[in-house]
C-alpha positions as CSV (number, residue, x, y, z in Angstrom):
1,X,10.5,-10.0,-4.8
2,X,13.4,-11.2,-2.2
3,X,14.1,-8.1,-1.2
4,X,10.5,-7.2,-0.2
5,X,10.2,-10.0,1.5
6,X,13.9,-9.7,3.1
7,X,13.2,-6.3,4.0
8,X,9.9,-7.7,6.1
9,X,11.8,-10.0,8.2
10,X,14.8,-7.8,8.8
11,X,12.5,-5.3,10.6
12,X,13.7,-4.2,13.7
13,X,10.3,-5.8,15.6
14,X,10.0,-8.8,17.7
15,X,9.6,-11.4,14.4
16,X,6.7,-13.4,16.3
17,X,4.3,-10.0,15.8
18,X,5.3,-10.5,12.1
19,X,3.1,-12.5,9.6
20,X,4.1,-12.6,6.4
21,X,1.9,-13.5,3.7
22,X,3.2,-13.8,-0.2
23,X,0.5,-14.1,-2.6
24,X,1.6,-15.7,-5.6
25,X,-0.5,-14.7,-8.3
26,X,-0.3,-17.4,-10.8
27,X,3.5,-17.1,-11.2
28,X,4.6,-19.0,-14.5
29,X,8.5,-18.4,-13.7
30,X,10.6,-19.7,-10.7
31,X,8.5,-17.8,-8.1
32,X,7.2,-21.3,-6.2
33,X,10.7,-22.5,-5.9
34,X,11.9,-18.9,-4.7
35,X,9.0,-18.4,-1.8
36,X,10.0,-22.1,-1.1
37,X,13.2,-21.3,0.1
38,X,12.0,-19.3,2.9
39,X,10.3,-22.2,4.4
40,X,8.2,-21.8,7.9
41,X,8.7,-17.8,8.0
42,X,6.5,-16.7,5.4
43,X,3.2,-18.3,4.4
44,X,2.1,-18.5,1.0
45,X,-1.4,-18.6,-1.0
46,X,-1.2,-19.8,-5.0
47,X,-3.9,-18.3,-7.1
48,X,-3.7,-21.5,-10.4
49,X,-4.3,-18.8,-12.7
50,X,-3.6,-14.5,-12.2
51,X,-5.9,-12.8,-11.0
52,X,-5.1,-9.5,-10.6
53,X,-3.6,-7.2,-8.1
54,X,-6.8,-6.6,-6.2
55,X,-7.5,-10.0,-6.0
56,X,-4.4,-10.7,-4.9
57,X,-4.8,-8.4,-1.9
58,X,-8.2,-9.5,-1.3
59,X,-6.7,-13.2,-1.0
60,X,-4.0,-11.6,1.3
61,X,-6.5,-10.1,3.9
62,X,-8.3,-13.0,4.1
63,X,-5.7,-15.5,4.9
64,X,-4.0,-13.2,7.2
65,X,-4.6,-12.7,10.7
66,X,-3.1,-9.9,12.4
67,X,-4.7,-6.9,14.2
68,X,-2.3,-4.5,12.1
69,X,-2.6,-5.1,8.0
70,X,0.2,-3.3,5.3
71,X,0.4,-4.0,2.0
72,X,3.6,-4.5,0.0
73,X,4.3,-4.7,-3.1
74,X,7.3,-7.3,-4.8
75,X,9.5,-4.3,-5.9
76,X,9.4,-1.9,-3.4
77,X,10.9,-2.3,0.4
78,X,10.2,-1.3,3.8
79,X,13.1,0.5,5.9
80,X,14.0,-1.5,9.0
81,X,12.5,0.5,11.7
82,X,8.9,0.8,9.1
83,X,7.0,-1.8,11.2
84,X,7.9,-0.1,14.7
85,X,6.8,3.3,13.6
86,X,3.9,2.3,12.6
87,X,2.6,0.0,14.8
88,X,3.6,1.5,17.6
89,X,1.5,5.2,16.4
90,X,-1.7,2.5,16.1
91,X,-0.7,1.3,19.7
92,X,-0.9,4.8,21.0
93,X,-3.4,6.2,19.0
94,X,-6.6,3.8,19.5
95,X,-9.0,6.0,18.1
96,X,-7.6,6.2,14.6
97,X,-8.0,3.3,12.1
98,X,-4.9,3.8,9.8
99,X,-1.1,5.6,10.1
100,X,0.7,7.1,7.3
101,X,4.1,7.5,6.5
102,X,6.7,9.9,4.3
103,X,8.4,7.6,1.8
104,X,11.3,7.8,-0.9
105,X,10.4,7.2,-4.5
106,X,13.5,5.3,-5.9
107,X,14.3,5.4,-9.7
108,X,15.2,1.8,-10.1
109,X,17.3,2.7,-13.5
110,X,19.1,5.3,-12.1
111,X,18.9,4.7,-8.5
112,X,18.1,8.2,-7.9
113,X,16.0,8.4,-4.8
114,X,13.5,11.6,-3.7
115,X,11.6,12.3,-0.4
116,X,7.6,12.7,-0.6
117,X,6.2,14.1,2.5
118,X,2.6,13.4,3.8
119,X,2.9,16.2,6.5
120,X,0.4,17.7,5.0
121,X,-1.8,15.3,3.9
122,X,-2.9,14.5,0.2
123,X,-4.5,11.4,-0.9
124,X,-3.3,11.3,-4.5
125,X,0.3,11.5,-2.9
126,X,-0.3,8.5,-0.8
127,X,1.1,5.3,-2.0
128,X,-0.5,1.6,-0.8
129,X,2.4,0.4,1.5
130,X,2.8,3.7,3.2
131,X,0.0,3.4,5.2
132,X,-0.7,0.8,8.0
133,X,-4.6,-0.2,8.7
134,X,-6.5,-2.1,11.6
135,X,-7.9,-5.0,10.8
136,X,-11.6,-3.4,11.9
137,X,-11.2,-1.0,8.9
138,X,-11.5,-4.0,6.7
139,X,-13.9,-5.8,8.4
140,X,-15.9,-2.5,8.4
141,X,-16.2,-1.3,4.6
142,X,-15.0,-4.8,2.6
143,X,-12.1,-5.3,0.6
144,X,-10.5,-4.1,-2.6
145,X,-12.6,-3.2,-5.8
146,X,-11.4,-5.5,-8.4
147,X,-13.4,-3.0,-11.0
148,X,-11.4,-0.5,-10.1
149,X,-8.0,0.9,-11.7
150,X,-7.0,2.9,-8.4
151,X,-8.0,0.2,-5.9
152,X,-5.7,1.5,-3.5
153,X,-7.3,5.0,-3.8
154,X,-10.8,3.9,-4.0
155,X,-10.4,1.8,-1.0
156,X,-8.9,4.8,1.2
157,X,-11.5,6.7,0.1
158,X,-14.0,4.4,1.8
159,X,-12.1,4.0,5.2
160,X,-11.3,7.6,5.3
161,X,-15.0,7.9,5.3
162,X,-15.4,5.7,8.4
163,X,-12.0,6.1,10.6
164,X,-9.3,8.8,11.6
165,X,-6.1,8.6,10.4
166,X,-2.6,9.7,11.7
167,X,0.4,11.0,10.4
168,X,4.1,8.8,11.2
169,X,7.0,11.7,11.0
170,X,9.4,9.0,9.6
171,X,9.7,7.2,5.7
172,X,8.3,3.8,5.8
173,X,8.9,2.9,2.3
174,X,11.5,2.8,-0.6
175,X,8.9,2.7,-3.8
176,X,10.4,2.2,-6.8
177,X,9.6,3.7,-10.0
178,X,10.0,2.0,-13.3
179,X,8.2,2.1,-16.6
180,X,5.6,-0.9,-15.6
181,X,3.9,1.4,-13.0
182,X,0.7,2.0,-13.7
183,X,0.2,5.4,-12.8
184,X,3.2,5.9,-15.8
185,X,0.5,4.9,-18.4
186,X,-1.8,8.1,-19.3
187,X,-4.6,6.1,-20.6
188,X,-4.7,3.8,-17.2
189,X,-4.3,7.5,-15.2
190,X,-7.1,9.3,-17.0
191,X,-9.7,5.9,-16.9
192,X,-8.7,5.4,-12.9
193,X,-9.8,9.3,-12.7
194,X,-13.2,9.1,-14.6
195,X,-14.1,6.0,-12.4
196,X,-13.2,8.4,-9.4
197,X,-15.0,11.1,-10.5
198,X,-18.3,9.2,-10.8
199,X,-17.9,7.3,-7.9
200,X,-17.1,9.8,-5.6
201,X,-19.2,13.4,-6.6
202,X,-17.3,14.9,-3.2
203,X,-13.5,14.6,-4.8
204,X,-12.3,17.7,-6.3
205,X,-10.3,17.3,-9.0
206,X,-8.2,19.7,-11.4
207,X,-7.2,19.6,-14.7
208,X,-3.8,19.0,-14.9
209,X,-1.1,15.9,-14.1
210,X,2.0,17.1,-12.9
211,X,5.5,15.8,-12.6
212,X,5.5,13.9,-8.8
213,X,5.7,10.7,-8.0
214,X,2.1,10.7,-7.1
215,X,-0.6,13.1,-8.3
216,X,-1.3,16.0,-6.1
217,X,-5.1,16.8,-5.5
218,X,-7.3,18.0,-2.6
219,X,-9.6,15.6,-1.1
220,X,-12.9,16.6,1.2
221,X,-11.9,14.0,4.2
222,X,-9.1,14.5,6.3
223,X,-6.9,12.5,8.1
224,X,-6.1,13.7,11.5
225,X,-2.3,14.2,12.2
């Protein structure tokens, strides 16, 4: 969790343009005391109880109030010049609603790191903190689907629908892989697909599950780059 949060505030970015939000979903370990210590330059929501990583963002978005929105998760890091890149694309770009990033997938036994590229775009490669949103995307199709087990997929899906998006040639995010990921459990892989697959009757998907750090399949709606 530090060095998520760490990695936010050391980004090379005027700090004022930075809001950082830490939701702390019912934590029963040493997590207040730990957000505590970063006093005024992070702002903190409590859920009593957990509630889920959805929820969780859900409760993000709404008590956040930037025109830019990225998610990041407590493992996983953003390199020092992610926040430029990518707010900077959305500056120049104003008539597409998200950016996306390359990223490195970090095996946090080993420490054995590998480059995913989104130069050509696949959605089951995408990851949720590689991809900065305007906050109009939000405000346009809702917030994360607490019924679902890909939120972060389903919830592309649905702005990919409604705005552009544009490719960032740079790697935004160290995303670390370890045996608590979800997308490690088959059982949680092959429910998230069957939701998919009824939900969305335009997603093509194949048979098989193959060995990268995301899924690779071919999606109907693409992202401009």
């Amino acid at each position: 969790m530090n060095r998520a949060i760490d990695s936010v505030l050391n980004q090379n970015y005027p700090k004022e343009k930075i809001e950082v939000v830490v939701v702390d979903d019912g934590s029963t370990d040493n997590t207040p005391e730990i957000l505590k210590g970063y006093g005024k330059k992070i702002k903190v929501v409590r859920h009593k109880r957990n509630m889920g990583l959805p929820t969780a963002c859900n409760t993000g978005l709404k008590n956040s109030s930037g025109e830019y929105i990225i998610r990041l998760d407590a493992d996983d890091t953003f390199p020092s010049a992610a926040i430029q890149k990518m707010a900077g694309a959305l500056d120049k770009n104003k008539e597409v609603g998200f950016v996306y990033g390359d990223y490195y997938v970090i095996n946090s036994s080993t420490k054995k790191k590998r480059k995913v590229s989104l130069r050509k775009f696949d959605i089951f490669k995408m990851v949720a903190a590689n991809i900065m949103f305007r906050r109009k995307c939000f405000e346009k199709i809702g917030f994360y689907n607490k019924k679902m087990f890909f939120e972060e997929y389903d919830i592309l899906i649905r702005i990919m629908k409604k705005f552009k998006g544009a490719y960032v040639a740079f790697s935004v995010l160290n995303y670390y892989r370890h045996g608590k990921n979800m997308t490690n459990d088959k059982k949680n892989w092959d429910a998230g697909v069957e939701q998919l697959k009824k939900k969305y009757s335009d997603l093509i998907f194949p048979g098989s599950k193959i060995a990268t750090p995301q899924y690779v399949y071919k999606f109907k709606f693409q992202c401009g780059s």
